[in-house]
Every structure is written in C-alpha cells, then in structure tokens.
FIFI-485189 format. One record per residue (C-alpha): residue in three letters; x, y negated, z. Coordinates in pm, whole numbers, padded with zeros to 5 digits, always signed. Layout:
<pts>
ALAXYZ/...
</pts>
This chain:
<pts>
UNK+01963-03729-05388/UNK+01679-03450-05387/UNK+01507-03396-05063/UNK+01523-03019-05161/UNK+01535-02815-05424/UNK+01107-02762-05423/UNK+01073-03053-05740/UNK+01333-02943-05945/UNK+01314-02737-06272/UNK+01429-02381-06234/UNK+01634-02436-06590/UNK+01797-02705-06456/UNK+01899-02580-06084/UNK+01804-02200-06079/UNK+01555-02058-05835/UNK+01375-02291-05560/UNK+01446-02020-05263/UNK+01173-02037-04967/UNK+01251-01969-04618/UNK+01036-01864-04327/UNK+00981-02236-04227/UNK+00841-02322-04524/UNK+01189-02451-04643/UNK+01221-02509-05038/UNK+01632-02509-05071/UNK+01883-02396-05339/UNK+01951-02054-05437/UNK+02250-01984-05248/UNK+02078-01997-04914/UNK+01938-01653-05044/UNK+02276-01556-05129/UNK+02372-01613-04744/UNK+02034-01420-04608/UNK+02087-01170-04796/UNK+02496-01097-04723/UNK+02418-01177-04371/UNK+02134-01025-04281/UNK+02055-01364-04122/UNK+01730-01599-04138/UNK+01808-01953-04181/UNK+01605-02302-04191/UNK+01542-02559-04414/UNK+01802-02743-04190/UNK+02045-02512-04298/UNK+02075-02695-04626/UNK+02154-03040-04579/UNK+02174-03299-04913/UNK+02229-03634-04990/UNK+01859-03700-04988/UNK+01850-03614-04643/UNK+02094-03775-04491/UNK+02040-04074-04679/UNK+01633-04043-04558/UNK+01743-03998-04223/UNK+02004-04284-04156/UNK+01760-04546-04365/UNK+01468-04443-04098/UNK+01709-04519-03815/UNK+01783-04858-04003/UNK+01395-04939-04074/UNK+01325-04855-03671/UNK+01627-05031-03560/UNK+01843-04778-03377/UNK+02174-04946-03520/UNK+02133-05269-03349/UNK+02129-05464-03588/UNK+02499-05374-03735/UNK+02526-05299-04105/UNK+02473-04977-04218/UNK+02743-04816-04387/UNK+02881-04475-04565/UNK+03244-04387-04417/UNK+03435-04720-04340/UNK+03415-04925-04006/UNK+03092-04778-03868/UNK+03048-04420-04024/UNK+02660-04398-03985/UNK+02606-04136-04242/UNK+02922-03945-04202/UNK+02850-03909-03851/UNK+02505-03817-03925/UNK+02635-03545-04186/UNK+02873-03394-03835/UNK+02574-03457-03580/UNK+02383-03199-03849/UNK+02630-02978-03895/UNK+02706-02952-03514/UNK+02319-02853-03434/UNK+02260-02618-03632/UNK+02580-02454-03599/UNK+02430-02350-03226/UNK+02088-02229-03385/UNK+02062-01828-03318/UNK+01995-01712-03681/UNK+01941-01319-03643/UNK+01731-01050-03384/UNK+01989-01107-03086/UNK+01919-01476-03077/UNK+02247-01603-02945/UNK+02422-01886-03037/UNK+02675-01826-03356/UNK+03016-01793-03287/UNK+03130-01901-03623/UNK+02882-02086-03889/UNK+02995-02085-04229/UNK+02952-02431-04423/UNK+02974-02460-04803/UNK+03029-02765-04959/UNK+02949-02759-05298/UNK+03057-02910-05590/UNK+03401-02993-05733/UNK+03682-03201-05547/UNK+03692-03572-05665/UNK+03305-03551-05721/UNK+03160-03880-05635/UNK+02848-03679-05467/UNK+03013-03507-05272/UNK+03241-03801-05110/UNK+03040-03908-04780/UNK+03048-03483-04720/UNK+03423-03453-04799/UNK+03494-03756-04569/UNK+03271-03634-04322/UNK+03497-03294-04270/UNK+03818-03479-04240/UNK+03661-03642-03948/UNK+03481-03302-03830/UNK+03815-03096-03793/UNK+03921-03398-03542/UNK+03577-03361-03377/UNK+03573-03036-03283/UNK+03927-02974-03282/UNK+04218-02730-03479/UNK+04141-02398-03355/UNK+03742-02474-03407/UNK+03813-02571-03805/UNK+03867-02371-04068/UNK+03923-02468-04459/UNK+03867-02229-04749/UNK+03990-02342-05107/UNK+03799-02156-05384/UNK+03966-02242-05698/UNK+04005-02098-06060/UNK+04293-01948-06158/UNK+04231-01885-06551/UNK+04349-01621-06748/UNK+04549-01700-07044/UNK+04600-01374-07306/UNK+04707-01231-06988/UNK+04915-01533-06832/UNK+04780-01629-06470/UNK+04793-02009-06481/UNK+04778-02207-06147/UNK+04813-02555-06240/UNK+04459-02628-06218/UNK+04492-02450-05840/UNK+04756-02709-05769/UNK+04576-03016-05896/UNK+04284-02933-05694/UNK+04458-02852-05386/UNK+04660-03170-05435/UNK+04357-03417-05440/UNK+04227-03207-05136/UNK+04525-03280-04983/UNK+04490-03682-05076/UNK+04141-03676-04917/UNK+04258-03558-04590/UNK+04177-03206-04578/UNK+04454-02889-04630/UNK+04336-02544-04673/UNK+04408-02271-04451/UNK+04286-02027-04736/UNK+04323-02055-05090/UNK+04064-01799-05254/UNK+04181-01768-05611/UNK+03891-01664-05859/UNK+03968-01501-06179/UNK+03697-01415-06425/UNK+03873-01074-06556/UNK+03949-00762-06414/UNK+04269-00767-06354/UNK+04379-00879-05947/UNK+04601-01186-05871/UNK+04965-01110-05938/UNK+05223-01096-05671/UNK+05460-01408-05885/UNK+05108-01628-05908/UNK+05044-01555-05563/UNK+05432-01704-05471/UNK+05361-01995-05641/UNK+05033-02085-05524/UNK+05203-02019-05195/UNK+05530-02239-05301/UNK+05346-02585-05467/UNK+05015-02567-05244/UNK+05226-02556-04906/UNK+05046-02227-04764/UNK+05195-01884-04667/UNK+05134-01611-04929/UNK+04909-01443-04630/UNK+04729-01740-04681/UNK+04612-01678-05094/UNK+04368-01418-05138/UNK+04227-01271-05520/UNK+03910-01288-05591/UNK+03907-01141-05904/UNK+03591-00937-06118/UNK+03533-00610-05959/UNK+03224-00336-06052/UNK+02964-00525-05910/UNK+02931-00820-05654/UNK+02889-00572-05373/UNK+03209-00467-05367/UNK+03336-00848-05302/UNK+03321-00819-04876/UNK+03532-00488-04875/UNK+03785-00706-05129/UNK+03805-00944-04948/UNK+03830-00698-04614/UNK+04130-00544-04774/UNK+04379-00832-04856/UNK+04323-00895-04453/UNK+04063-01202-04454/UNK+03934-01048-04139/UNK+04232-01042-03963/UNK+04348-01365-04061/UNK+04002-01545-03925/UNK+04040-01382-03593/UNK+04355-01517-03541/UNK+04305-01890-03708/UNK+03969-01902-03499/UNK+04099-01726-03170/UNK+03771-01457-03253/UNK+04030-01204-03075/UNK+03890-01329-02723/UNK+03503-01301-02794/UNK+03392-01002-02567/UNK+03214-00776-02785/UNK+02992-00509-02622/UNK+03007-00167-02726/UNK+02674-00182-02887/UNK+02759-00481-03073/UNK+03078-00356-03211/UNK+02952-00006-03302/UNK+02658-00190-03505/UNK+02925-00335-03690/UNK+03137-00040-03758/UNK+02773+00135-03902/UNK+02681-00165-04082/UNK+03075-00123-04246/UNK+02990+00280-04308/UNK+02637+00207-04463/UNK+02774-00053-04701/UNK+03063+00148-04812/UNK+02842+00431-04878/UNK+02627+00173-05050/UNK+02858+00073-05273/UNK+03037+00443-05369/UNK+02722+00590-05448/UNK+02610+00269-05702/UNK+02926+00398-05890/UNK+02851+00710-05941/UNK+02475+00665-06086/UNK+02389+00782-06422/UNK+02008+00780-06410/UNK+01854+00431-06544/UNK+01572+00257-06486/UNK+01460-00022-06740/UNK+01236-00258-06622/UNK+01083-00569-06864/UNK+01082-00899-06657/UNK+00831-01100-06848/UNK+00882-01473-06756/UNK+00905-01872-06852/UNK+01267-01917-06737/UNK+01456-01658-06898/UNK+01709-01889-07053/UNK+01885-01928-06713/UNK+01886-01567-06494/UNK+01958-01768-06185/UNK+01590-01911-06236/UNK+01490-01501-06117/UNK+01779-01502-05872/UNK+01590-01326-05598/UNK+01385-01102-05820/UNK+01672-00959-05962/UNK+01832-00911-05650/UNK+01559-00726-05544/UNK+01512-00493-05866/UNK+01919-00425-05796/UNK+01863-00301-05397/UNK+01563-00076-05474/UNK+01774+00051-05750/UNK+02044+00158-05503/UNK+01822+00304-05273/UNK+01639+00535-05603/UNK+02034+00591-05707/UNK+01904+00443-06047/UNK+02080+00182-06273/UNK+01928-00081-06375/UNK+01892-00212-06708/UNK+01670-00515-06700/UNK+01541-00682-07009/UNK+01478-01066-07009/UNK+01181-01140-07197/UNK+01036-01490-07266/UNK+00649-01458-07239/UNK+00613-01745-07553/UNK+00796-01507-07742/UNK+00482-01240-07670/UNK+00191-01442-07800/UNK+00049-01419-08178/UNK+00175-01800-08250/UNK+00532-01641-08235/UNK+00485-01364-08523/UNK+00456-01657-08751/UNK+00696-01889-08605/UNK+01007-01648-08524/UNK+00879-01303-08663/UNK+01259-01123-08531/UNK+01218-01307-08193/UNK+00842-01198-08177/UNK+00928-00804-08265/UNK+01187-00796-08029/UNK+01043-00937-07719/UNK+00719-00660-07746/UNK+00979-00383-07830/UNK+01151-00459-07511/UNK+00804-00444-07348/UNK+00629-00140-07486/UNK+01009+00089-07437/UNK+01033-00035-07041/UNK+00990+00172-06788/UNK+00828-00086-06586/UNK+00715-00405-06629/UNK+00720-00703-06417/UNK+00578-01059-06389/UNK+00705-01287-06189/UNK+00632-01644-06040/UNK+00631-01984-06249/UNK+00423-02322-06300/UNK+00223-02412-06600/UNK+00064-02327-06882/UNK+00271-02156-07152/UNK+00393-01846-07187/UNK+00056-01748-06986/UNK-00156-01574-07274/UNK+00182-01399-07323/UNK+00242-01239-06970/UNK-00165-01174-06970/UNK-00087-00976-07286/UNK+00234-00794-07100/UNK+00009-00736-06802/UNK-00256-00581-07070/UNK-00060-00355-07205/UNK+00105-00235-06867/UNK-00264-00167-06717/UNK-00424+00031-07020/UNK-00063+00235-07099/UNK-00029+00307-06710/UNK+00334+00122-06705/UNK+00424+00074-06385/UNK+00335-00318-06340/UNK+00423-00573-06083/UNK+00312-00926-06050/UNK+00463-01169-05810/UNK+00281-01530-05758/UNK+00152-01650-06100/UNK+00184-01291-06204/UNK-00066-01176-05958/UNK-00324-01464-06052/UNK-00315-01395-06451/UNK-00325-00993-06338/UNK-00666-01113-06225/UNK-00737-01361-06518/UNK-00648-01081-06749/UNK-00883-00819-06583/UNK-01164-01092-06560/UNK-01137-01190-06934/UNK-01085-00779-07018/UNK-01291-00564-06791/UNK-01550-00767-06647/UNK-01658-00914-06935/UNK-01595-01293-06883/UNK-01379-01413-07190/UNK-01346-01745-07104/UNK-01189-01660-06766/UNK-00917-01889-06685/UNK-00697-02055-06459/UNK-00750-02407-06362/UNK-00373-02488-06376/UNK-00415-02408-06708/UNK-00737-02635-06803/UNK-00927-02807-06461/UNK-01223-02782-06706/UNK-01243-02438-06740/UNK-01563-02258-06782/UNK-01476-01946-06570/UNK-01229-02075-06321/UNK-01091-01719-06189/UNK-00812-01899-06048/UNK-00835-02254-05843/UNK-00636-02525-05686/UNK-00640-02447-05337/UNK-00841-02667-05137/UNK-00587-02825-04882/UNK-00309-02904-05137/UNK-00248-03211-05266/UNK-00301-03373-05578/UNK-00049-03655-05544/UNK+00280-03569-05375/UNK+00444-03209-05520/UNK+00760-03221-05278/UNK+00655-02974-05008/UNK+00279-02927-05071/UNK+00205-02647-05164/UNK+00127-02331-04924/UNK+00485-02234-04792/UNK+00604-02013-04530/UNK+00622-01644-04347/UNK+00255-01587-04316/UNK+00088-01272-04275/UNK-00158-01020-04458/UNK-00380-00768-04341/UNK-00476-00458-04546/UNK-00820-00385-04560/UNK-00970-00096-04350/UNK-00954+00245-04527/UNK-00702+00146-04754/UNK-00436+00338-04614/UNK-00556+00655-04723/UNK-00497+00571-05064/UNK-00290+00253-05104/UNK+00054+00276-05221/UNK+00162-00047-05097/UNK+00063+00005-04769/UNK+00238+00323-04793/UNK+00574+00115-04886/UNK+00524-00129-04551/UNK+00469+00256-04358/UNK+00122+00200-04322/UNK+00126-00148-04131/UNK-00226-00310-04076/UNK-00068-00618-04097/UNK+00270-00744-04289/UNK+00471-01073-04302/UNK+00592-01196-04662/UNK+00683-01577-04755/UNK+00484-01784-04979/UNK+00499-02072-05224/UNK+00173-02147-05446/UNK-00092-02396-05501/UNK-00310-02141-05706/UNK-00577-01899-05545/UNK-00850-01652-05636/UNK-01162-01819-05642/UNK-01361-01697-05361/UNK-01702-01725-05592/UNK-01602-01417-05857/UNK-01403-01202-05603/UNK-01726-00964-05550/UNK-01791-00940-05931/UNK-01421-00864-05986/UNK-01417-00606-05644/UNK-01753-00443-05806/UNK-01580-00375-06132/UNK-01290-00172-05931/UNK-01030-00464-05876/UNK-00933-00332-05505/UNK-00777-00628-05288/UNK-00622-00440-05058/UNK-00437-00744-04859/UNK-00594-01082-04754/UNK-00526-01368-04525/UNK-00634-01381-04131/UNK-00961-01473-04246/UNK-01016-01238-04482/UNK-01106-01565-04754/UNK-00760-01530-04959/UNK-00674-01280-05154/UNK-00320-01166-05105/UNK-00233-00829-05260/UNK-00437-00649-05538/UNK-00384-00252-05648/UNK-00536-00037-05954/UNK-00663+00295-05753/UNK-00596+00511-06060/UNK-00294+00354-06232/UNK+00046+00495-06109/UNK+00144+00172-05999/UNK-00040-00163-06090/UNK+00068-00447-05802/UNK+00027-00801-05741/UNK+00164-01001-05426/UNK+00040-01402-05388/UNK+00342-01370-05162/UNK+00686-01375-05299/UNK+00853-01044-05137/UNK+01184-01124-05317/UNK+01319-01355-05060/UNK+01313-01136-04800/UNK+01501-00791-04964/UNK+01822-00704-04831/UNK+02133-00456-04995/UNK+02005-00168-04695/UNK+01694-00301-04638/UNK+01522-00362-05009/UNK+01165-00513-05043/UNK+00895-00245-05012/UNK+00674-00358-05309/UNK+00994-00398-05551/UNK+01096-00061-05408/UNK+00759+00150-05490/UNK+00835-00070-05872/UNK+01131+00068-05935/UNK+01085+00426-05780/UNK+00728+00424-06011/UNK+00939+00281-06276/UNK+01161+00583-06236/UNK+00925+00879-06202/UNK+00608+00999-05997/UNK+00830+01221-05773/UNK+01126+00924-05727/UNK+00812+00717-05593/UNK+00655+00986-05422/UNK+01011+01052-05215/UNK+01044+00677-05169/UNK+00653+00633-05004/UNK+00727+00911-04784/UNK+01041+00779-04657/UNK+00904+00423-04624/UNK+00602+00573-04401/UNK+00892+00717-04171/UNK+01168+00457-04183/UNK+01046+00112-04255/UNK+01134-00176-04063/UNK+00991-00510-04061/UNK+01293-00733-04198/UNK+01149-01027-03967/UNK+01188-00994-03598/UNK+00850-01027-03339/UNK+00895-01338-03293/UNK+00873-01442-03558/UNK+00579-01241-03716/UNK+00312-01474-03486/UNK+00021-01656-03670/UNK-00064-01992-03601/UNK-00384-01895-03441/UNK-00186-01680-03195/UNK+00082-01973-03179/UNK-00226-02247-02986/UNK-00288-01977-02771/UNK+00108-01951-02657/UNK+00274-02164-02442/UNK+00568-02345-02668/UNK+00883-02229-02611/UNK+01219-02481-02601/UNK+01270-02383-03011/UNK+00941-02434-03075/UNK+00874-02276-03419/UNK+01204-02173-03521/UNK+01184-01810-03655/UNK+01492-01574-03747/UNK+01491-01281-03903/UNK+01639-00889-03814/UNK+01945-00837-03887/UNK+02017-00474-03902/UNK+01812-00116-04008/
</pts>
C-alpha cells in the first residue's frame, strides 16, 4: 500500500533506487536500467498505493458518477486503472532514440495466490483481451528445487495450475534452479506434459558464473526466437544502424563476460555501512564496484562491514565482532562509505574515513559518507572537536552539516532533494582533479540525488582554508557537491549518488577511479587517461537541462520526461 519505496527501511525492502525524475521506487527498477540501458520514471513502478490514491481522488472529485467504486467485479475501476497505466507508459520512449517501445516488459511481483497481488493478476486477464493475443505475452518464473540431485516439478505444476484458475496461461515457463547443474531434458518433458506447454516453451534458468552471463543463457535455449515469433517482432523494420548497434552491443557483452572469467587480479574494497545485514540494502553500490571491476579486469572481493561494529563501545560489547570488522578495514585495498539515515554507526564510518585519509587508502564517500568525510576533517584537521551533524543532534555546537533549508520537517515521503541535477567543477580544477579527469574533463556533470543533509555554507571557507578542495558545487555555487584530498591518491566524496546511473559497459566514473586507485597508481592512471578520451555522458541532452534553462524553454508535449543513453 506504499506510495513508493522512499519511507521504507532498507532492511526490510533493500535499496530505495532514485530515478532521474526524482522517483523513489524498488530496487529492481535499477535492475531493468541497468540490463537495458534504458531510463525509466517513477511511473514505471506502479503499487497498490497508487492505484488505490488515484481511483479514491476520482471518487472524492466525482468522476464515477456517483456509481460505487469497486476492485474487479461489475464496474472494474481499479483494474481498469491498473491497464489505463500500464497502456501509457508502455508508449513512453525510454532510451536516446526516443521512439515509442515496441515491446515493454511488465513484472508482476510477488507469488501467485497472493492476496496483494489480486486486483494486478485480475487486471492482466482482462489486459490480454484488451490489447489482444499477438500483443500479450506471459512468462512463468517458477522454482524447480533440487533434491540430492532429483529435479522436482510439483511445485512448477501447482503454481502453474492456480495461474491457470485465475485466468492467465503461460506462454513461457522459466524454470529457476538454485545449483549449477541445467534443467534436465525428462523435467523439461514433464513440465511440458502436466503444465500444457510445448517443451520449446520451458526454458532453465539455472546458477551460472555470474549474473551476466544470464541474457546469453537465456539467448541460447532460443528465447529470442521464440518472442519474435509469439509477438510478430519478425515484421518491425529495423534499419541497418539499428540492427548493427545490436549486433555490437551482443560482441561487447560477450567480450564482457569472457574476459570476467579469466581475471586473477583482485581488488578488495571495505564497504563501511548501517545496512550490511541485507546486501540488497547496497544493491546499486555493489553493482557499481562489480562494472568498474570489469573494466580494471580485477575481481572483486568486497567486505561488508557494519560501522557499529567500528566504534570503541564494541571492543567491550563483542570484542571478536569488534577485531574483525577493523581487520577487514585496515587489509582493504579501498575503502568506501556509502549513503544511510541516522545516527549510529556514524562515529564508526568517521573512524573508517580517518583511517583511509591519514593511511592514503583509497576512500570514497557517497551521500552521508561525503557529509561525515567533512565532519571528520572538521573535528580532525581544523580543529573544531565538537563538529557535528545536525541529523545527529539539532543542538549541536558546530553544526558542519545542516538540514537543508527547503525540506520539510513534517512529511518524509518524497521530500527530500531528488533528481538528475547537475554540478559544476570549479575553475582550475581540471589541472589537477582526478574526478574531473574520470567525467573527461566536463565543466559540468549530471548525477542523481537523494538527501536532506548539506554542508553548512557558514564553515565552508574555514574548511576550504585548511585544504578541503570542493571541487563540484551546485548552479549557484552555494552547495557543495563533490570534495577531493589534492595529495591523497584518491580521497572522494559525491552528495550525489553516482551508483544509479553505472552500467555493465558504461561503469560510473567516480566508482571507476575507486576501484582502479584501489587497484594500483598505474591501473588508475590507465583508467583517467582513457576516461579523458572515451567518456560518455550516460544521460542523453535532453535530459542534462537545469531548471533555470528549463523557464527559459518553450515546453515541449512530454514536458519533463527525461531518458537516458542507451549505448557507448
């Protein structure tokens, strides 16, 4: 019943992923940007909570007409207004060629028989009539578990049953099994036999070196071909352009994919955070750690580390726990801080961020990592010991970090400062700055946000005077955006969060200059110069316009929607 995924807990649901709109929405919409090379919109992820919102508003200004209001039965307002959503922003152009899909992909989560998922599971049985046979579709992802060796598909047949019951009969049956070992011809017969599909029709899915190889998987038990027949994609007419971008996008990912299995070389990197208990709280961080690892032909080992587990209460309370988490730290070959909310675990990341900046360990600090890089260096170089957040105490004596002005206080569910916005590099920095190096030596770059935390403008010249170099600001040149240690091989903080926008060919430039400093002065070295000559913005024009430069434009029919490129 969520609006979107911006109040939940990250322990609870995984990573809150941010889109260029400003769109808080669950994790897997980075898993689709990401595979796709596509940029989507908070539209793109449609809940309960939103429908629901939606069809009450019609109610409360009377566009029903006085009829009741109901879910799927006589008058299906909110199934209808599940298609009607589907249905629009199936037609919204979602990479750099900005045509209208051919196909959009919809997932409906959850589990069939789910109560939650009802109105949506009633609302496809009605869609495939909608928009017809050849315009619909079904895939069937089920578990086929492994039993000492014993492929058992009952649980595949019960599932597909109760699909079956509700109205809806898969075209594709995409059999997942958690061990190594592919989907036998016998289990894929009787899939085929009791689910009432073709054998073409069952696929494997089964656990292969990394999820990167999953596409060419699937590409090789014929998914492709089968689509382009069940969806008629045979009479698109594809220009030559357009299909010899696909055959190099095909080449580079294969080449992708080879080469990650022949790397020896690792790279450790420490991510010191607050939600290490569940990795899918740092799902976009450690996707991006994983493509700038491919393109330094490193592997990476990454250690979790809980920042509690760093700070002096914890040698008394779990002494093993507490020895552990700072030998993971001090033996990394980077170490990074990424984005949270609160208070604890923030003395311990300060201490993490310490250690990194006096050592010279390659550091990185995304979001709350860059505002206690700055708390740290207050409270440790300039001489101010009391130098605090004011997320962590509004009271604070030495308030290095503040609530942003703007925010609000009352309402948290899409508040804070969201969004693709842009940040310009100061003048003269790009004789020296590594970062700016990474973006090839942009004046200006384009990264998403998500914070209600910023430098406070009145110590910024104290902590400047003391060598703190902000390299990167806002417009305005007020916010502080992107700080850099001259002397240190590679000491980084974003505001921004950079991780949302890496790709498998196309990784994030800070994360890259990380893990290349994380590997060796000459891996970095050979990654800045080849950033400087390659690097491409991952967002197209369009969509890199401030909204100063926006009131100056004349608005265009899709107003504000922005997509993203879509190949390198």
């Amino acid at each position: 019943m969520n609006i979107d995924a911006g109040t939940m807990r990250p322990q609870e649901h995984g990573e809150v992923y941010v889109l260029n709109d400003g769109g808080e929405v669950d994790l897997d919409l980075g898993n689709y940007e990401r595979y796709l090379d596509v940029t989507l919109s908070r539209d793109n992820n449609i809940t309960t909570g939103k429908i629901y919102s939606q069809v009450i508003e019609k109610e409360r200004r009377g566009d029903y007409l006085g009829k009741t209001v109901q879910v799927s039965l006589i008058v299906p307002h909110v199934t209808n207004a599940i298609q009607d959503w589907v249905e629009r922003v199936a037609k919204i152009p979602v990479d750099d060629t900005d045509e209208e899909p051919d196909v959009c992909i919809v997932e409906l989560g959850g589990t069939v028989g789910d109560i939650e998922s009802a109105p949506f599971v009633e609302a496809m049985r009605q869609f495939q009539f909608r928009v017809g046979h050849e315009n619909f579709a079904l895939i069937h992802v089920s578990l086929v578990p492994d039993m000492h060796g014993e492929q058992k598909t009952k649980p595949t047949q019960t599932t597909v049953h109760a699909l079956r019951g509700l109205g809806l009969l898969p075209d594709l049956i995409a059999c997942r099994l958690i061990v190594q070992k592919p989907l036998e011809p016998a289990t894929k017969e009787k899939i085929s036999m009791f689910c009432h599909v073709s054998a073409e029709q069952v696929i494997g899915v089964h656990d292969v070196a990394s999820v990167y190889h999953v596409p060419l998987l699937l590409q090789s038990q014929g998914i492709v071909q089968f689509m382009q027949k069940r969806l008629n994609l045979t009479s698109l007419k594809l220009t030559k352009e357009m299909t010899d971008r696909g055959h190099n996008l095909e080449r580079r990912w294969r080449e992708m994919t080879s080469r990650q299995e022949r790397v020896f070389d690792e790279v450790t990197i420490a991510l010191v955070g607050k939600y290490t208990d569940l990795m899918d709280s740092y799902m976009s961080v450690t996707k991006a750690l994983e493509h700038s690892a491919f393109r330094c032909h490193r592997r990476l080992t990454l250690k979790w580390v809980n920042s509690s587990d760093l700070e002096p209460e914890a040698q008394v309370s779990n002494p093993a726990r507490y020895h552990d988490a700072w030998k993971a730290v001090v033996s990394a070959g980077g170490i990074l801080v990424p984005g949270g909310f609160g208070t604890r675990g923030t003395e311990g990341m300060m201490l993490a961020i310490k250690w990194a900046r006096e050592q010279k360990v390659p550091f990185f600090g995304i979001c709350l990592g860059f505002q206690l890089a700055v708390v740290e260096w207050a409270r440790n170089v300039c001489g101010i010991p009391d130098a605090l957040s004011s997320e962590s105490d509004e009271h604070a004596a030495s308030p290095v970090v503040i609530f942003m002005p703007e925010i609000s206080r009352t309402h948290m569910g899409g508040t804070m400062r969201l969004g693709l916005r842009p940040t310009v590099f100061e003048p003269g920095t790009e004789r020296w700055s590594r970062v700016r190096r990474l973006y090839g030596g942009a004046e200006k770059i384009w990264e998403r946000h998500r914070h209600r935390y910023e430098v406070n403008p009145a110590y910024i010249a104290r902590l400047a005077e003391s060598g703190l170099a902000f390299v990167g600001k806002d417009e305005k040149g007020e916010r502080m955006q992107v700080l850099e240690l001259p002397d240190h091989p590679y000491f980084v903080g974003l505001q921004a969060h950079p991780e949302f926008c890496t790709r498998p060919l196309n990784p994030s430039p800070p994360f890259l200059g990380f893990v290349a400093a994380a590997s060796g002065l000459k891996v970095l070295e050979e990654q800045l110069e080849l950033q400087l000559k390659t690097f491409k913005p991952p967002h197209p024009v369009h969509a890199m316009v401030s909204e100063a430069e926006l009131r100056n434009t004349e608005p265009t029919a899709r107003g504000k929607e922005v997509v993203m490129s879509s190949d390198q």
